[in-house]
N, C-alpha and C positions, 0 to 999 in steps of 0.2 A: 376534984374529979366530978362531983356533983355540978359547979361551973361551968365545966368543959359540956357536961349533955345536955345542958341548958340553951349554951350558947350556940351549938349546932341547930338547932331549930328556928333559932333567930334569922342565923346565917340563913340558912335555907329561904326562910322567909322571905327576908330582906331581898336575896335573888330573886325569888316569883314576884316580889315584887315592883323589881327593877326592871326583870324581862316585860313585866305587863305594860307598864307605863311606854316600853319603846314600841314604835314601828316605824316602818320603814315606807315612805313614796315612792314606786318608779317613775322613773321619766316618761312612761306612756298612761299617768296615772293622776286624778287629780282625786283629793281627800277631805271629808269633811270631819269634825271632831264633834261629838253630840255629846248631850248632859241630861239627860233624862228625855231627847226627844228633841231639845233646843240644841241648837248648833255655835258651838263656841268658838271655831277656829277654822280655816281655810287654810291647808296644803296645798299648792299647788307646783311649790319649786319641789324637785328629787334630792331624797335624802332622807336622812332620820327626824323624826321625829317623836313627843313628847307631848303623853296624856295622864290624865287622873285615874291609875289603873280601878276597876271594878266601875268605876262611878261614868265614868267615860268611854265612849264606843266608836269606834274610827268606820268612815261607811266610804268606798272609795267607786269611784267612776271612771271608764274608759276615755282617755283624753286623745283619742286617735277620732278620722273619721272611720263616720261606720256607713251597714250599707242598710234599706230596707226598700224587700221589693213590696208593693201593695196590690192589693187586691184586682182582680179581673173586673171590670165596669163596664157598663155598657152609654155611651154617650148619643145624642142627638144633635148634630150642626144646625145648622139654620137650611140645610137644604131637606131635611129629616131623613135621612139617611142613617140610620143606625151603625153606627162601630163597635166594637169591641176594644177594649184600651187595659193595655198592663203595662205599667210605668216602674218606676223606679227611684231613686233618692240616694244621697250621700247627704250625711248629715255629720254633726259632733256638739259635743255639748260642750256651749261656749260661757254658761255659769252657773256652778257647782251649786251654789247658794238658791238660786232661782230655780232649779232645778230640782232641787231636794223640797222647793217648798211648792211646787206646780206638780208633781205625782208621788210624793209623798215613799211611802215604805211599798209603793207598786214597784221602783224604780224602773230600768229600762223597758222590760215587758207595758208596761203602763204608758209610759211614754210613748212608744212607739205605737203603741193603739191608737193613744190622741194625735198622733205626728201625721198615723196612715188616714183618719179622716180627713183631717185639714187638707193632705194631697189630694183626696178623693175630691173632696166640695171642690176646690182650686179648679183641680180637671175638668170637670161637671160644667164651673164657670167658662174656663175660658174657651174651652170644644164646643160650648152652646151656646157660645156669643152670637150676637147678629154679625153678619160679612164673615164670619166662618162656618167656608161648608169645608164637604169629607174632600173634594180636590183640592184646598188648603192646607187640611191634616195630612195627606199622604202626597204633600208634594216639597219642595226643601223650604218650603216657610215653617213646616211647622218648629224649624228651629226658632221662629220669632217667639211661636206660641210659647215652646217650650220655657224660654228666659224667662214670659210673662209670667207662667204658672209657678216657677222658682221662685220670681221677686216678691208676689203676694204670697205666696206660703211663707218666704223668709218670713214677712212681717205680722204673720199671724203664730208662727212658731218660734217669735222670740221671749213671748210670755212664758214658753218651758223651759227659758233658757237654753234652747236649742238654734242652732246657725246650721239654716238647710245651704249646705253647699252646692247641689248642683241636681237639678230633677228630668230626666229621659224620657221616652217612651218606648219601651221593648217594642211593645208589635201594638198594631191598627187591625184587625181582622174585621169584616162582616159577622155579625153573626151568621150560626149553623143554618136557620131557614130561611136566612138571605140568598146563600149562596148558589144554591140552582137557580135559584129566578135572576140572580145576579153571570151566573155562569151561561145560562141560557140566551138572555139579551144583548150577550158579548158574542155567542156562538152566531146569533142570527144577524150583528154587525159585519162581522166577519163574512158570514156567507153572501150579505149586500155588496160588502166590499169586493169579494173575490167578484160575484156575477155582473159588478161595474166593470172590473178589470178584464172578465172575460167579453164583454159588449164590445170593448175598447178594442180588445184584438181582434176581435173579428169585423171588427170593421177596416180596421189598419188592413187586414189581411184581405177585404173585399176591393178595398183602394189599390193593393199592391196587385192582387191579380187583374183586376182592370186595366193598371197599366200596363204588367205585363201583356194581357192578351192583344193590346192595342198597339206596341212594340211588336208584339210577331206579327199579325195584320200587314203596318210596316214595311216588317222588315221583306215582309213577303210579297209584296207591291213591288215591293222597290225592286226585287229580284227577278218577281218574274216580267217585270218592265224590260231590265237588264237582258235576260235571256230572251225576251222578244227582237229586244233590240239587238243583241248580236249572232239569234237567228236569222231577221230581218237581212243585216249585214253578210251573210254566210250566202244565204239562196244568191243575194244578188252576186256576190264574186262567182259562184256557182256557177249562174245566169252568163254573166259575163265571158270565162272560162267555155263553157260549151256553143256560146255566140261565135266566141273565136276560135277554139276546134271544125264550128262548122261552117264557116265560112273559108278555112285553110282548107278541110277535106269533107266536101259536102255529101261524097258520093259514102266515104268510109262512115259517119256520122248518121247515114240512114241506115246503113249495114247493122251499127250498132243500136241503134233504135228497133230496126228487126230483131235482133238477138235479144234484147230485152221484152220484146213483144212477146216472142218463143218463148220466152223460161217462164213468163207470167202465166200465159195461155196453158201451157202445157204441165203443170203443174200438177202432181196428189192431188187425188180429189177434185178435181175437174171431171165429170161423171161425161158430158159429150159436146163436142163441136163439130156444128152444120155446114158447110160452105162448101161453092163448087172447087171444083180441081184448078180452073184458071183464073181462081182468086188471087190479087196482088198480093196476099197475106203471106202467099209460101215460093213469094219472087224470088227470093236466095238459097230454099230449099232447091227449086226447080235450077236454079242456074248450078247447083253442088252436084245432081245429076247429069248435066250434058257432061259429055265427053271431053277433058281438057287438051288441046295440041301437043303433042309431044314436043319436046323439045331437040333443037337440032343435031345438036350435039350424038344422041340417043339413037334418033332416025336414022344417022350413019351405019351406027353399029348392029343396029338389028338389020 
């Protein structure tokens, strides 16, 4: 009996001590085995594993990538143009061993401090290079920049054991007290530009109405030439027409000429007409007066 409560504590032991010594790797998981601070073993395949329980301490790191944005900065090109620049990073840590011994018991937080300077300086460099101005940064080269600013950080961020995969630029801004004198000097392009384009039409439009008025001018030459000339032509059939009426009935053709003289003369508004009684003027008035002959027929019967 005394055995039996013995060996129950054993057991037990034996268990804690069997549980401590296991752990376990995942697959999105790389693992280092430490011994007082000294690193005795490298995990990296998934599975179980096997330590020196109490003595040995398993310290494990993310084997995916990861993301870090950096910080807001303000750059210079070579046109001195100031930008405002927020980038970004993908990164993963490509050796466990190097890594544990490049930031120590900071781990990732630490790391990613010294990751976000190196991107800074990197940016700093390649945005301030000479032959790069801000119409370079904000135009599709800056995908060239960008590779550049990847490939030197890669190789300055491989002492952390760290493999920068691939670095962006979120945004380009001006800064804040750029921006009105920057909004301004676009506003007053714009306004050159439009009062270019308004010169333009009005001159277009001086041109058009010139030709226009020079068209109706013209056309108006032309017409009332036409209408002379086919008045011209009207008098003369006119002319003609009353030459041969009056040469047919010369005596009837004065008759009608008097009657036209009458209606003119005698008109509204004619206040007085002087002339004696045996003026030729009222020769076919005075002949409407005498006495016509009867006719024979009539004479019979009266």
């Amino acid at each position: 009996m005394r055995k039996t409560i013995m060996i129950v504590p054993i057991l037990f032991l034996v268990l804690i001590l069997g549980l401590s010594s296991i752990f376990v790797v995942d697959e999105r998981e790389k693992a280092l085995v430490l011994q007082f601070g000294q690193i005795k073993a490298v995990k990296e395949e998934p599975g179980l594993a096997f330590k020196i329980p109490f003595i040995q301490e398993v310290v494990k790191y993310d084997d995916r990538i990861l993301s870090l944005d950096t910080d807001t900065i303000e750059v210079t090109p070579s046109d001195d143009r100031r930008l405002v620049v927020d980038a970004f990073a993908r990164y993963r840590i490509s050796d466990a061993v190097q890594f544990r011994q490049a930031v120590g018991v900071g781990g990732l937080r630490a790391a990613e401090d010294r990751l976000s300077s190196i991107l800074n300086a990197q940016i700093r460099a390649v945005l301030g290079a000479d032959q790069v101005t801000s119409d370079t940064i904000l135009s599709e080269d800056r995908r060239v920049l960008m590779t550049r600013i990847r490939n030197q950080s890669r190789d300055l961020a491989r002492s952390l054991g760290i493999e920068v995969v691939d670095v962006r630029l979120k945004q380009t801004n001006l800064p804040a007290q750029n921006l009105e004198a920057t909004f301004a000097r676009m506003r007053a392009e714009r306004e050159r530009e439009a009062a270019d384009e308004i010169a333009r039409g009005n001159e277009a439009a001086q041109r058009v109405r010139a030709l226009a008025d020079r068209t109706v001018v013209e056309l108006v030459s032309d017409a009332e030439r036409e209408a002379q000339i086919t008045r011209g032509e009207a008098d003369a059939e006119r002319n003609a027409i009353f030459a041969e009426a009056f040469g047919a009935d010369p005596e009837f053709f004065a008759f009608l000429r008097s009657l036209r003289a009458y209606e003119n003369a005698l008109m509204q508004g004619n206040s007085f007409m002087v002339m004696t009684p045996d003026s030729e003027f009222f020769e076919y008035l005075k002949q409407a007066e005498r006495p016509q002959p009867a006719a024979p027929g009539r004479a019979a019967a009266q």
